[in-house]
VEXDREN-2710 file (C-alpha; in Angstrom, 1 decimal):
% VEXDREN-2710
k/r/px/py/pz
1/UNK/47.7/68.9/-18.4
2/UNK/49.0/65.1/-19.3
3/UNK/46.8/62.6/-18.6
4/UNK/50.2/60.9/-17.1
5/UNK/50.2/63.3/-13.7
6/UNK/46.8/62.6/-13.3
7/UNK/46.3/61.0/-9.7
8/UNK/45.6/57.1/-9.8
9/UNK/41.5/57.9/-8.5
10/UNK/40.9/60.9/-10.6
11/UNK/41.8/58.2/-13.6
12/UNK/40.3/55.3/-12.2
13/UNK/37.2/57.6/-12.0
14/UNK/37.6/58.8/-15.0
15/UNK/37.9/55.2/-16.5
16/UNK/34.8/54.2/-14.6
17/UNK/32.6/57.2/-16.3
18/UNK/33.7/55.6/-19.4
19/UNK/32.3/52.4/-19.1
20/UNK/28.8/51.7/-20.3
21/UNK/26.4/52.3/-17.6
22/UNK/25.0/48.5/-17.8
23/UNK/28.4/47.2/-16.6
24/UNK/28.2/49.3/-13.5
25/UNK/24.4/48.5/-12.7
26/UNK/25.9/45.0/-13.4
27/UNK/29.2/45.7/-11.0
28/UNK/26.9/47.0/-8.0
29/UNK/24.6/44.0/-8.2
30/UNK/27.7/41.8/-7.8
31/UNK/28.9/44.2/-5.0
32/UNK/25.5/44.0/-3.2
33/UNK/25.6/40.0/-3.7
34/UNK/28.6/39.6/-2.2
35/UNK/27.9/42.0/0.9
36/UNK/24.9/40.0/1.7
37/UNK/26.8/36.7/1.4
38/UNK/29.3/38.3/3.8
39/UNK/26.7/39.3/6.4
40/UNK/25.5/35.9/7.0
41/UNK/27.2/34.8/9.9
42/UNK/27.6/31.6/11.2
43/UNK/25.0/30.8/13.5
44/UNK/22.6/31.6/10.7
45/UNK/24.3/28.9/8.6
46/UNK/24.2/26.8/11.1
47/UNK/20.5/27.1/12.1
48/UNK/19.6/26.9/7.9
49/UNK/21.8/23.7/7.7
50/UNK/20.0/21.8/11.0
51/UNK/16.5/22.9/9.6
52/UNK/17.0/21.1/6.2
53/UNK/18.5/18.1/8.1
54/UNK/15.2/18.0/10.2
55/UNK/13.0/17.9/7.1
56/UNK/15.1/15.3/5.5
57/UNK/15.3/13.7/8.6
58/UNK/11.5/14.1/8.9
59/UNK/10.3/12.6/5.4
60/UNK/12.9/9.5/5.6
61/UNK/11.5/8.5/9.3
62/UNK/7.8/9.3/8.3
63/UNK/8.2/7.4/5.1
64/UNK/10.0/4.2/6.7
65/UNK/6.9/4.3/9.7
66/UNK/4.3/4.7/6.5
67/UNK/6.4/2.0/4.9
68/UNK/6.5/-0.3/8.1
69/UNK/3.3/-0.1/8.9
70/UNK/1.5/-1.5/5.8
71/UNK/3.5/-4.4/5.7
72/UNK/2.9/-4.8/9.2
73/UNK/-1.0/-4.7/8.2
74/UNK/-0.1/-7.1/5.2
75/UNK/1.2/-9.7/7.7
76/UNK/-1.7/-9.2/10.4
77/UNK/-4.1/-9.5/7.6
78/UNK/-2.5/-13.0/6.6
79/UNK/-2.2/-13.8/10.3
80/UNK/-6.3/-13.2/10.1
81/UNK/-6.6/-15.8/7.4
82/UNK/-4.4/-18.3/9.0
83/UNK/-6.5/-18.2/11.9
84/UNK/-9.7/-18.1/10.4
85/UNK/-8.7/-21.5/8.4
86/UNK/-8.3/-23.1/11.8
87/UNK/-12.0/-22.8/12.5
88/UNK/-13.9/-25.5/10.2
89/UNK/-16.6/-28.4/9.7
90/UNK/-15.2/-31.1/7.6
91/UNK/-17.0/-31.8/4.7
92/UNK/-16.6/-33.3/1.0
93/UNK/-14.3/-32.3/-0.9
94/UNK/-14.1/-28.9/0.7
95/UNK/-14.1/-28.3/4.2
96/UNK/-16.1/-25.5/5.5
97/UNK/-14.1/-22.7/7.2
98/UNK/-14.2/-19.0/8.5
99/UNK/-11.4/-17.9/5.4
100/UNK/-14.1/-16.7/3.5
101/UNK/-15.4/-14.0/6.6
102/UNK/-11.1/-13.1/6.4
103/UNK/-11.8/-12.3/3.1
104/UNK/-14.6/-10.3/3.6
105/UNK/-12.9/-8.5/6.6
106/UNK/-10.0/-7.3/5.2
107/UNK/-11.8/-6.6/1.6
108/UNK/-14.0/-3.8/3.6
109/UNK/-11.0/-2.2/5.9
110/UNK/-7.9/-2.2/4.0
111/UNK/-7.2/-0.4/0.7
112/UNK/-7.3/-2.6/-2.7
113/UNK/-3.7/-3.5/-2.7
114/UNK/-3.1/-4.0/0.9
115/UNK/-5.5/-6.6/0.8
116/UNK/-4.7/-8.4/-2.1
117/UNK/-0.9/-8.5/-0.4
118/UNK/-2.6/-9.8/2.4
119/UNK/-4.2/-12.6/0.9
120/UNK/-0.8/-13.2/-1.1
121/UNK/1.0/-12.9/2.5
122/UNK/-0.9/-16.2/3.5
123/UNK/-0.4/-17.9/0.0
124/UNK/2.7/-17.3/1.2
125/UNK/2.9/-19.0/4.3
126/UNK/0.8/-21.9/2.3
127/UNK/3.7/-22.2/-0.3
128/UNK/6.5/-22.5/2.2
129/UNK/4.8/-25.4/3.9
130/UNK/3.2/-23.6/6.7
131/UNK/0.5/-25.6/8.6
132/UNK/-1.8/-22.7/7.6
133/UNK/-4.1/-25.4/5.7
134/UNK/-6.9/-25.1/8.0
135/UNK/-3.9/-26.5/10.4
136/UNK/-2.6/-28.6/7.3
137/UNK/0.7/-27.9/5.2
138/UNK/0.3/-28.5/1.8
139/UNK/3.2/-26.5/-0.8
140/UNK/1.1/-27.9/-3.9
141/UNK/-2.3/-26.1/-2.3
142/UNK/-2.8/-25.1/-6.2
143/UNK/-3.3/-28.5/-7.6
144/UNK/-5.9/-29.9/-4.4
145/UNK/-9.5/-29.5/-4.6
146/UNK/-9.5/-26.0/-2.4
147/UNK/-7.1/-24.6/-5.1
148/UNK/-9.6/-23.0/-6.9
149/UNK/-11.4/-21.0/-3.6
150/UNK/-7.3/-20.0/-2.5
151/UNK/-6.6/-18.2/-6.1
152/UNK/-9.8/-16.7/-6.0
153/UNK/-8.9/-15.4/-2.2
154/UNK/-6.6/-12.1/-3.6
155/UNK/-8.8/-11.6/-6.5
156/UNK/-11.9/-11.2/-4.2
157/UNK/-10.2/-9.2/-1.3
158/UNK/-9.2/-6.5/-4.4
159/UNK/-12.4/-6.6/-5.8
160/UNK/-14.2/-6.2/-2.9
161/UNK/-11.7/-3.6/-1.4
162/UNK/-12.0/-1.6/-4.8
163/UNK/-15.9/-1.9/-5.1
164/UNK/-16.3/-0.5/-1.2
165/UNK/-13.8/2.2/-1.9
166/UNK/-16.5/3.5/-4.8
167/UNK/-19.3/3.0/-1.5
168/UNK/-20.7/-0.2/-2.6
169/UNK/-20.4/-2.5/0.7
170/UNK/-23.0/-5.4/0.2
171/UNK/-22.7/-5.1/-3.8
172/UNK/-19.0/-5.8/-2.5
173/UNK/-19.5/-8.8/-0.8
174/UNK/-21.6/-10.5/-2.8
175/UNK/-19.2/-10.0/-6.3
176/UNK/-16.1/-10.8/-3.8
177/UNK/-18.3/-14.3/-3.1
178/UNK/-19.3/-14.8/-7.0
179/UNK/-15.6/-14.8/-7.8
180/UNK/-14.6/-17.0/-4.8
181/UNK/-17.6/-19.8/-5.8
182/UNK/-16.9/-19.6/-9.6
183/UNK/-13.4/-20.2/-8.9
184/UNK/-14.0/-22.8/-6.2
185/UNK/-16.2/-24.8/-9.0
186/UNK/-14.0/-24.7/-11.9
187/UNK/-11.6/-26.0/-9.6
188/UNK/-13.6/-29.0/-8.3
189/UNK/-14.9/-29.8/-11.9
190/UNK/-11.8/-32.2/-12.5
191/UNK/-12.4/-34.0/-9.5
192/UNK/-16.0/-34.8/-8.7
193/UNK/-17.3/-33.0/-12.2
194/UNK/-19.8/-29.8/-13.0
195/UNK/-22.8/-31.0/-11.5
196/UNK/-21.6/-32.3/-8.1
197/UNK/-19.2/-29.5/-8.3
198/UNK/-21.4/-27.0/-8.5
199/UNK/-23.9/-28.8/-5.4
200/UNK/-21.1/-29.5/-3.2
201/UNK/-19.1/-26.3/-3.9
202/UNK/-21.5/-23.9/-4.4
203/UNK/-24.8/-24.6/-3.4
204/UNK/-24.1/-26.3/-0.3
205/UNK/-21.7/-23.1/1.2
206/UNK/-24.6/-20.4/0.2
207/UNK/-26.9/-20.4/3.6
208/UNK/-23.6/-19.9/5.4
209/UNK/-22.6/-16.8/2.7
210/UNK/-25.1/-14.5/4.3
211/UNK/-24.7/-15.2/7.6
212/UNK/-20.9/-14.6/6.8
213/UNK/-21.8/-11.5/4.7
214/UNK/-23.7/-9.9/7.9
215/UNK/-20.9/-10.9/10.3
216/UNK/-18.8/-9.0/8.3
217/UNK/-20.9/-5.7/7.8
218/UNK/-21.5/-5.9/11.7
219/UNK/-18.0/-5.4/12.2
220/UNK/-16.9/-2.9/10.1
221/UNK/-20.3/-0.9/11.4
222/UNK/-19.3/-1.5/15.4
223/UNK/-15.8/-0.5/13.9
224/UNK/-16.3/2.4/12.5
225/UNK/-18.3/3.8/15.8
END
């Protein structure tokens, strides 16, 4: 019989038994593919499309409130400093004030760099002139004879926030309060020199150290209950 009379499916079936068999194992796999991509309907789309738009909906809004609210701690923690400042006993060449109990405060509840941005939050605030001085305004705060203790403020509330992270809370303080009064010295040196310096900057400020180091472990202990 010619092949030419042969019916158009006896040939195409024909053809196909010709073909290797990894092209049709290929061929149904397509076919399949396609048949599932055709029996999604549309309420299935539209239910897969509003669940990824709630979980990218979902990590923006939780990252902006995880975002929002440690800056909002950065600026309460310079807040805290500001006020702290306010509360002082003049004395020479350095006033005696709470900033160092701020310090302290922040160093044992908020993480390393939260409160070394808190310290630079009121640096801040100092810089553009803000009465924040222990009620003064001074943008030069650097080159007075407190400019040493402010420097050593971020460097502290890191240190101390670090130190209580690895469980160390009056090892903490009492480093955090070694930088602050070596700082505090070398920066009085040029203006009353080493030995004054050291009495009225250092030795002077230690009596009120521990009962600033208790105040501070109180709270964090009535805090924590």
């Amino acid at each position: 019989m010619d092949k030419a009379i042969i019916p158009n499916v006896i040939q195409e079936s024909v053809l196909s038994a010709s073909k290797p068999r990894g092209s049709l194992i290929a061929s149904d796999l397509v076919l399949e593919i396609q048949g599932h991509l055709r029996s999604m309907n549309r309420e299935s789309f539209h239910a897969a499309q509003n669940r990824f738009l709630n979980h990218v909906r979902y990590i923006f809004v939780e990252s902006f409130r995880e975002a929002a609210t440690w800056y909002l701690h950065v600026f309460l923690g310079g807040c805290l400093i500001v006020f702290a400042s306010l509360i002082k006993i003049p004395l020479e060449p350095v006033a005696f004030t709470l900033q160092t109990l701020a310090i302290f405060i922040l160093g044992l509840t908020q993480s390393p760099k939260q409160a070394f941005a808190s310290v630079l939050c009121y640096l801040c605030f100092a810089t553009c002139g803000l009465p924040v001085l222990s009620g003064s305004a001074n943008s030069l705060w650097m080159l007075g004879k407190s400019g040493g203790y402010l420097i050593s403020f971020p460097i502290a509330a890191y240190l101390i926030a670090w130190m209580r992270s690895k469980g160390f809370l009056l090892s903490a303080l009492l480093c955090g309060q070694a930088v602050i009064f070596v700082f505090g010295w070398i920066g009085l040196v040029p203006f009353i020199g080493m030995w004054s310096g050291f009495v009225k900057g250092v030795l002077v400020f230690i009596p009120s150290v521990w009962c600033k180091i208790v105040a501070a472990l109180v709270f964090v202990k009535e805090r924590e209950l």
